[in-house]
GUVO-825896 format. One line per 3 residues: number of its first residue (from 1); their letters; for each residue x, y, z of C-alpha. Coordinates in steps of 0.1 Angstrom, whole numbers, m for minus. Example, Ala and Ser with C-alpha at 12.3 -4.5 7.8 and 13.67 -1.06 7.14 Angstrom:
1> AS> 123 m45 78 ~ 137 m11 71
END
This chain:
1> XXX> m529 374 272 ~ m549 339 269 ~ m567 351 240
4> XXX> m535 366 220 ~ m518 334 226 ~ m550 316 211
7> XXX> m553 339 180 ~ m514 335 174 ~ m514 299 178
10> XXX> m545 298 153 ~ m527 320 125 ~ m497 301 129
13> XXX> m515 266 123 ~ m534 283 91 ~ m499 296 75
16> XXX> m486 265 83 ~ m511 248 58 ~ m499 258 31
19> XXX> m462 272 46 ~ m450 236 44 ~ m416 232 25
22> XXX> m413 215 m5 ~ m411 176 m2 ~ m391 157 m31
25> XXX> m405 124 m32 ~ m391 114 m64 ~ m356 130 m73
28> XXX> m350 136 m109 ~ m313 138 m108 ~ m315 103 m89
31> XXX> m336 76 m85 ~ m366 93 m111 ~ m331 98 m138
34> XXX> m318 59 m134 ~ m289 78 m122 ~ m282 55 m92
37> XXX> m270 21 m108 ~ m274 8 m139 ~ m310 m14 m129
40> XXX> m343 m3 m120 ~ m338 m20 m84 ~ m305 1 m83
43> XXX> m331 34 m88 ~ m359 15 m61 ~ m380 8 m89
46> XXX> m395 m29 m93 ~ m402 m37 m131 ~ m428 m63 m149
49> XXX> m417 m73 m177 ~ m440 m93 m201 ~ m421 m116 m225
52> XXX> m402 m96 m254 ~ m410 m55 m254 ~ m392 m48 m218
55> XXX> m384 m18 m201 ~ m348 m14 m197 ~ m323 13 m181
58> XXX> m296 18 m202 ~ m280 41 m226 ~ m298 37 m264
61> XXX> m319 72 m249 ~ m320 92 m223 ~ m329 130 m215
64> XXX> m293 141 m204 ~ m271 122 m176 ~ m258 88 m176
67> XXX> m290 66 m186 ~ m326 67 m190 ~ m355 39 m190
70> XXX> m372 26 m221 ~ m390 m1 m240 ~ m365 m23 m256
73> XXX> m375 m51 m279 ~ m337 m65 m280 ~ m323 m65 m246
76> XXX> m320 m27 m245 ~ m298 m27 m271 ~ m321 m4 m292
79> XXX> m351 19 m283 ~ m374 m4 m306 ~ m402 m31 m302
82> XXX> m413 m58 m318 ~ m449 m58 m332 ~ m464 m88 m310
85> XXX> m491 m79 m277 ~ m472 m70 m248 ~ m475 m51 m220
88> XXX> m444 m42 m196 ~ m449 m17 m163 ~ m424 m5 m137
91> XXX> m431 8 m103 ~ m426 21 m63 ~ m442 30 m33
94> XXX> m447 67 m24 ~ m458 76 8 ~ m472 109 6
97> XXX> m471 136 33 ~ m503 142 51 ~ m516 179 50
100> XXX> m491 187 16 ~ m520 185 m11 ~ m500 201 m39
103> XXX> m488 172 m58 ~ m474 171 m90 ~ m458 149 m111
106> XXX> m432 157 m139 ~ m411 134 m164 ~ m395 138 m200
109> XXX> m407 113 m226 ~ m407 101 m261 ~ m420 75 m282
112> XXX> m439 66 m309 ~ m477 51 m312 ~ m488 28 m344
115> XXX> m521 48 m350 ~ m526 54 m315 ~ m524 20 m302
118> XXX> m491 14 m285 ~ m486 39 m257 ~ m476 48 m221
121> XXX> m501 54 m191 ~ m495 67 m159 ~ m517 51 m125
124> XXX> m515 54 m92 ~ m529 24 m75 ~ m534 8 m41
127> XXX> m498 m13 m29 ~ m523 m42 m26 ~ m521 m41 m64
130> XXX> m491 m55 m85 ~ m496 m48 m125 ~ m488 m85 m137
133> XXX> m469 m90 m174 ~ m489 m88 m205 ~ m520 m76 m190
136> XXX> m526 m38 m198 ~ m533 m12 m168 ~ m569 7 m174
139> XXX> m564 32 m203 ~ m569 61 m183 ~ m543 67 m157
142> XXX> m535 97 m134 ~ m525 116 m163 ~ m533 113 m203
145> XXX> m519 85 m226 ~ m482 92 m238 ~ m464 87 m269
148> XXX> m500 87 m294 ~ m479 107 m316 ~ m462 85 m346
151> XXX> m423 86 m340 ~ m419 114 m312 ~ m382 114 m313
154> XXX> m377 144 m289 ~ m384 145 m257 ~ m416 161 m240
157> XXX> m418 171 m204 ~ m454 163 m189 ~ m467 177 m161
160> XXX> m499 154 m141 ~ m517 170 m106 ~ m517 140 m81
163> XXX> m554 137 m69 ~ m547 158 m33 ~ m568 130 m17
166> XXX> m530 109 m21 ~ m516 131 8 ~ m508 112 34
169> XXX> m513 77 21 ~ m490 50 6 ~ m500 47 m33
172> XXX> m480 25 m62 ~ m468 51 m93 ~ m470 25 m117
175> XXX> m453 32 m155 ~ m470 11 m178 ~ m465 5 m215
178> XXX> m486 m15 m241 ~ m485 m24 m276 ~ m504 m43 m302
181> XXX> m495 m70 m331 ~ m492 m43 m352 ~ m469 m18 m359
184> XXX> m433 m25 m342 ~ m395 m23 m349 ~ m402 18 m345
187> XXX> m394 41 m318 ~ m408 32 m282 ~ m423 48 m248
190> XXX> m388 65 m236 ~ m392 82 m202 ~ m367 97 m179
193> XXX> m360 127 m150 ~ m393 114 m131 ~ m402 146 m107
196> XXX> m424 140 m74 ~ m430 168 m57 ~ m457 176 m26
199> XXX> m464 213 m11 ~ m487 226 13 ~ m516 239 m1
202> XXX> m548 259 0 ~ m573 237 m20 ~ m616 242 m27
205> XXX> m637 232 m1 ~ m647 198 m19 ~ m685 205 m21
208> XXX> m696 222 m46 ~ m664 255 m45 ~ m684 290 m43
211> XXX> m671 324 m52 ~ m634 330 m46 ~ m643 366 m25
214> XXX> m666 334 m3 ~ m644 326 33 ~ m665 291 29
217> XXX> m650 284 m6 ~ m615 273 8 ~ m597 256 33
220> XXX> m564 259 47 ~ m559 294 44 ~ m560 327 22
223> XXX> m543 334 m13 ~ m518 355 m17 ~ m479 356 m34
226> XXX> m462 321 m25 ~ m492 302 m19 ~ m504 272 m37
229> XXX> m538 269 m46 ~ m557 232 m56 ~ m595 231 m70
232> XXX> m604 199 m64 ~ m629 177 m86 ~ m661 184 m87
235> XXX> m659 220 m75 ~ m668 255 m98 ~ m648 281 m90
238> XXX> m654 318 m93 ~ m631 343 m104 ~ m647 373 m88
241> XXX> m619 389 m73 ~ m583 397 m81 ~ m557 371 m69
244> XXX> m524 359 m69 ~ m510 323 m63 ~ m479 306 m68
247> XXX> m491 272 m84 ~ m525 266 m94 ~ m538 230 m99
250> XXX> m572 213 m114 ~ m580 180 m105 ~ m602 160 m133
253> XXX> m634 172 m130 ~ m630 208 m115 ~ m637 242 m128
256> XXX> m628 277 m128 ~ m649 308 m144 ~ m634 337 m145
259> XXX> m667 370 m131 ~ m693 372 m157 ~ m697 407 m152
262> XXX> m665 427 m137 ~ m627 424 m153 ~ m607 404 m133
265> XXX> m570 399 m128 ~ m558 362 m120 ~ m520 357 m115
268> XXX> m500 327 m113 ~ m463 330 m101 ~ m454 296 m109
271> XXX> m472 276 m131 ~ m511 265 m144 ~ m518 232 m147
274> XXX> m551 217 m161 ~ m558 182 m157 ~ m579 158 m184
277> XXX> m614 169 m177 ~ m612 200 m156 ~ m620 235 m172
280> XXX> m607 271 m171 ~ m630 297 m183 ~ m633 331 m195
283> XXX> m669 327 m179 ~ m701 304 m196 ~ m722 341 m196
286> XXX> m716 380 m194 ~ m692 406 m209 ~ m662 412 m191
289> XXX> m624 406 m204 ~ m595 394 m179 ~ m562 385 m176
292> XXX> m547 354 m168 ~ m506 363 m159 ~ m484 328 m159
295> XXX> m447 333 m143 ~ m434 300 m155 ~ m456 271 m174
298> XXX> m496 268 m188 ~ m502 231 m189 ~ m536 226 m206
301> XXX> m549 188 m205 ~ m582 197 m199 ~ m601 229 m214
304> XXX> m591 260 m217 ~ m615 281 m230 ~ m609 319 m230
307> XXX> m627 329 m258 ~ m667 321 m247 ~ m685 344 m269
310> XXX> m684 378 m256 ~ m664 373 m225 ~ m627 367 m229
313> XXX> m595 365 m208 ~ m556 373 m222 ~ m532 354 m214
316> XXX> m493 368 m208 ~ m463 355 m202 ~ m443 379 m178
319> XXX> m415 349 m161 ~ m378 357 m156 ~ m364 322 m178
322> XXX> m378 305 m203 ~ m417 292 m202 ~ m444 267 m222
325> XXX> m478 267 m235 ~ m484 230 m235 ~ m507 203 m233
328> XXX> m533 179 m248 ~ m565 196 m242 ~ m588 219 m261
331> XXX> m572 256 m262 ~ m593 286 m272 ~ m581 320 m264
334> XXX> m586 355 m275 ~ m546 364 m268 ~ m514 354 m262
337> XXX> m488 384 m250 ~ m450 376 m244 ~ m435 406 m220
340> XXX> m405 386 m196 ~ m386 397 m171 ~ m356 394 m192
343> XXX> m350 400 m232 ~ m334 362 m232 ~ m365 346 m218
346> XXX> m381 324 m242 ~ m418 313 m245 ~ m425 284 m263
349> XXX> m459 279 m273 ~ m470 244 m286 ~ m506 232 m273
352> XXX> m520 200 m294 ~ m550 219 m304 ~ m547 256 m305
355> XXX> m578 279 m322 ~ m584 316 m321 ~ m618 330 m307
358> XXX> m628 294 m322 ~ m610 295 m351 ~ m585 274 m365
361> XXX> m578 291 m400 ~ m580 325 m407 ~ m580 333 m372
364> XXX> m574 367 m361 ~ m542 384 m353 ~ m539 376 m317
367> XXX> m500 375 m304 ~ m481 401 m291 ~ m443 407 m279
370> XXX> m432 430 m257 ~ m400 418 m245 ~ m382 383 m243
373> XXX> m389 360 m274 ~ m412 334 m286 ~ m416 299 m307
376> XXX> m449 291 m321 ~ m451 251 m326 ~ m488 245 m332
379> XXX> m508 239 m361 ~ m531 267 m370 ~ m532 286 m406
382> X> m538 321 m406
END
């Protein structure tokens, strides 16, 4: 009887890893939508404000409800700067919930960039640290740099993975924007519905990852339907078996390689997320040709390279609403095929840089609809 006892209690603690409910940290219909008052200390936010390009909550933009936050070179009266250096951040605490190491951060935002120059990071940072007025946060934040398109003027929704090692520690999400002398009285960094989200999580073991078939390659737990899975940085991945996983995260820095030799089936429920320097793969060697199935969003900051020679990996859409291909990073793939739940579902597909089997002109024919419908939004010639 002992030992049953023992073996329940030791299943229940390893579903319980990653069973966790969902913890909003952040509310975007709150607090992270400036929906609580009409400040930024109204929404618990504390702002630094450098001398003339401020952020402001008011009403010149905002992603739907009453008000949003932006740069504002005249009082918040317009969503413009003024071309002199500045550099203006916002911020809060976030404690994070120990043993929940699916984090992810979400916001909508617009803006433009003079050639590239005037933009908005994202950082977490120690609560030791206070960003100080006109002194720029390092370039390289959690997430990418926002708003390095000229004149943006819709809004974008990002998606940025949380390093997992934030769970259960107090960090600062700082918002930071910076501009040069140049440029000026032009559209700003515009940001609103600011998502925090933590989950319980399987993640990679943190030296080195292994074959996914491998017991030793994670912690917390087996994948399956419903649970999250995190490959931290520095880890390498291996596709060799079929799987299933509601969200699946790269830190910067980690990888995942589809089996170099045997077709392999990779399905994502929720959505795919690829941070800035971490790598999905079709597989660096062999023959074989996969699929990757998305239920909701691909969010490609990093690399995503499906299309390695001879080994290749299709990628289709099979959600019940509406879903994006998205992102900064490098895009490659062999296929892209649209078959919903639903004839109304929508995919919209609009990576930064999108080629076919390397190709960016004259690529070969490579989309396919079954059901549901699709915009393409990316610049590639055929």
């Amino acid at each position: 009887m002992k030992k049953i006892l023992f073996t329940l209690l030791m299943i229940l603690a390893t579903v319980s890893s990653f069973a966790q409910p969902q913890t909003v940290l952040i509310n975007p219909n709150a607090e992270g939508g400036f929906e609580n008052g009409p400040t930024f200390a109204d929404n618990g936010w504390t702002v630094v404000n450098d001398v003339t390009n401020k952020w402001e909550v008011g009403t010149a933009t905002m992603n739907g409800g009453l008000r949003g936050a932006y740069i504002s070179g005249d009082g918040g009266i317009t969503n413009s700067y003024i071309g002199t250096a500045q550099a203006s951040h916002f911020y809060r605490d976030v404690d994070f919930p120990a043993g929940q190491l699916w984090i992810v951060l979400t916001f909508s935002s617009k803006g433009g960039s003079y050639y590239n120059n005037d933009v908005l990071t994202v950082h977490l940072i120690p609560t030791e640290s206070t960003p100080f007025p006109g002194f720029a946060l390092p370039a390289q934040g959690i997430g990418g740099r926002y708003g390095d398109e000229e004149d943006q003027e819709a809004y974008t929704v990002y998606r940025i993975v949380v390093p997992s090692s934030a769970a259960g520690t107090t960090q600062r999400l700082v918002f930071s924007w910076f501009n040069n002398v140049s440029g000026g009285n032009e559209l700003s960094a515009a940001i609103d519905n600011i998502s925090l989200v933590s989950e319980g999580s399987v993640t990679s073991n943190g030296t080195g990852g292994g074959n996914l078939s491998d017991a030793s390659t994670l912690i917390g737990g087996a994948l399956g339907s419903g649970v999250n899975l995190v490959v931290r940085s520095g880890d390498i991945v291996v596709i060799d078996q079929d799987a299933t996983v509601k969200n699946l995260a790269l830190e910067p820095g980690a990888s995942m390689n589809f089996d170099p030799v045997v077709n392999r089936r990779l399905t994502v429920e929720k959505d795919l997320i690829v941070s800035n320097g971490a790598t999905v793969s079709s597989g660096p060697t062999g023959t074989a040709n996969h699929d990757l199935v998305i239920g909701e969003n691909l969010v490609n900051d990093g690399t995503l390279d499906l299309s390695t020679g001879v080994a290749s990996a299709k990628i289709e859409f099979n959600g019940t609403g509406d879903q994006r291909l998205s992102g900064s990073g490098i895009t490659d793939i062999t296929s892209i095929t649209v078959n919903t739940a639903t004839s109304t579902a929508t995919v919209l597909i609009e990576p930064d840089n999108l080629t076919v089997q390397g190709l960016s002109t004259n690529a070969p024919g490579f989309f396919n609809l079954t059901r549901g419908g699709a915009r393409l939004n990316f610049p590639l010639e055929s």
